[in-house]
N, C-alpha and C positions, 0 to 999 in steps of 0.2 A: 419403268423409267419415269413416266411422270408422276408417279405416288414417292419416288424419291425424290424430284425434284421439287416437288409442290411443299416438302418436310424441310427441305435445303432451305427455302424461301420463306417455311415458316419461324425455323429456328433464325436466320438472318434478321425478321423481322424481330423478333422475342428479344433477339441480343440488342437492339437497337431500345428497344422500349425505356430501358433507363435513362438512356442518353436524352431522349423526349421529355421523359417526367422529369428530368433534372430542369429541361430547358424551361417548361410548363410552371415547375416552381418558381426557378430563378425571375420567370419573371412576372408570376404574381405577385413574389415578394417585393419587388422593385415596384411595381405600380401600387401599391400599398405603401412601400416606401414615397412614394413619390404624393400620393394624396394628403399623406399624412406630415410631410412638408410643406404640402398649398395648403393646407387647414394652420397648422401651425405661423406660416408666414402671414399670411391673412389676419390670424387673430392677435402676431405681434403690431400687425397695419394699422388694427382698430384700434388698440392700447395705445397706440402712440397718434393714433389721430385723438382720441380720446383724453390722453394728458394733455395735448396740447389744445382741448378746446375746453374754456372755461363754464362754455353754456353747454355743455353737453352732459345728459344726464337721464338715466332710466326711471326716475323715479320722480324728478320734479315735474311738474304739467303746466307748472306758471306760464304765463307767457313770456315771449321774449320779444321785445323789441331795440333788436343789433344792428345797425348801417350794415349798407355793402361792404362797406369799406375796410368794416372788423371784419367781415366773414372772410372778403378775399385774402387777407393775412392769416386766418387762421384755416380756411379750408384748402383742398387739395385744386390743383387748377381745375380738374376734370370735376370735380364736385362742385366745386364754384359755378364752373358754368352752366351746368344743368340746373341747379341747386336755385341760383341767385340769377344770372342770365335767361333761366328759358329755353337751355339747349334741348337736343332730344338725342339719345345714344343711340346710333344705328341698329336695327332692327334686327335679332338674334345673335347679338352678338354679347348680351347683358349676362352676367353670372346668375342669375338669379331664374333665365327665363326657360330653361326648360329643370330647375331645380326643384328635386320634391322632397326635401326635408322635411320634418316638421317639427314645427317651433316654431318663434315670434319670429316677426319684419320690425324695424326700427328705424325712425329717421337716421341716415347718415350722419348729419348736419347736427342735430340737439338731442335726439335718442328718443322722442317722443314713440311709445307703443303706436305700430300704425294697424299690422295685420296680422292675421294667424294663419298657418300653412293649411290650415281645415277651410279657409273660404279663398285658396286659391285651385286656377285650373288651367288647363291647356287649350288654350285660346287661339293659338299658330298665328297670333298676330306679329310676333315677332317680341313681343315684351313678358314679361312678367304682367300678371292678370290675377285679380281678384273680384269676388263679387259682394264684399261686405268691406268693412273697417273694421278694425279689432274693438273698436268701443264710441259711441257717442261723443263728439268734436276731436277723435286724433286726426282726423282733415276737416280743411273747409272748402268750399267749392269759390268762382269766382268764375263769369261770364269771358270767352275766350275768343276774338274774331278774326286772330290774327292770321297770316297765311292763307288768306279769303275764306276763311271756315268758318261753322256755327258751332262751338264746340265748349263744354264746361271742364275747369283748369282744378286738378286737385291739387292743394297746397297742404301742406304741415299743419296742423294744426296748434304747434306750437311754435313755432318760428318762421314761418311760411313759407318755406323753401317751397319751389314747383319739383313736384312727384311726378304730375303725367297726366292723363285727364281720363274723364270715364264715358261711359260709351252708354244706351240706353238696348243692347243686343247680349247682354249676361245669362246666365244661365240660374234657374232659381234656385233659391227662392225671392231672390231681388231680382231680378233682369238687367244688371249692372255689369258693366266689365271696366270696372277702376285697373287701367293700363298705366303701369308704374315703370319709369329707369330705373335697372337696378342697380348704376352709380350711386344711386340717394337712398337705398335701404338698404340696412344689416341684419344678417340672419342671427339669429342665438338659439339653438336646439335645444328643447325640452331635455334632453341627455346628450351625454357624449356619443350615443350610438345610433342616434336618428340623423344625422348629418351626413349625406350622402353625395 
């Protein structure tokens, strides 16, 4: 009796199995669906933040010298503020900060190359974290006291938007942890399939 019923419960469970895998599929399919709508919407965001800014640009490194006053009409409010005010985007809440793509980071603001996903790391400070710049002046540094702190302020190196500041507790081979919003950087993946 219970080697037939232990068979009764095995076949029950066997006839169920589709119904699981169907479930299993449906909704990998759907979160693949759904990624592949935030990747998509995202990259019509940047085109169209990107038409509408005149100084923005991957390839120019001139400098820029914009008033606030053009940025705040042509940047996003949330980007303005960080960007050109100074703000700081609360703490793990940034897109970018537990993101392990790999590809370039780019000024949001003017497109200036800032970093490369090979010198970022996980830092649990709550932001996006690097320990190098992608290249010699994509930021400049600037003395920071504000908030009763002793702190150095990373900016853009091409348009000086405020990025975020860097910390002297990094990981090597510099001992740097440049702590960035990721309001003010865009990711661009080496391929379409490193973007994760």
């Amino acid at each position: 009796m219970y080697v037939e019923m232990k068979s009764n419960e095995q076949e029950k469970t066997v006839k169920k199995l589709p119904g699981i895998l169907i479930v299993i599929i449906f909704s990998m399919t759907t979160i693949l669906m759904l990624s592949s709508c935030n990747n998509q919407e995202v990259s019509a965001m940047t085109d169209k933040l990107q038409s509408e800014n005149p100084y923005y640009s991957r390839t120019d490194t001139s400098l820029l010298n914009v008033p606030d006053s053009v940025w705040k009409k042509i940047l996003p409010a949330d980007v303005y503020s960080v960007a050109r005010e100074k703000a700081t985007e609360p703490p793990f809440t940034g897109k970018y900060t537990d993101f392990d793509g790999i590809g370039t980071y780019y000024c949001a603001v003017c497109g200036n190359k800032l970093f490369r996903s090979n010198a970022k790391f996980a830092s649990t400070c709550g932001w996006p974290s690097f320990f190098e710049p992608a290249r010699q002046g994509a930021v400049i540094y600037k003395p920071d006291y504000s908030h009763g702190m002793n702190r150095i302020e990373v900016l853009c190196g091409r348009c000086g938007s405020h990025l975020g500041h860097v910390f002297d507790d990094g990981p090597p081979p510099t001992g740097k942890r440049y702590c960035m919003n990721s309001i003010v950087l865009e990711f661009e993946p080496d391929d379409s399939t490193s973007a994760k």
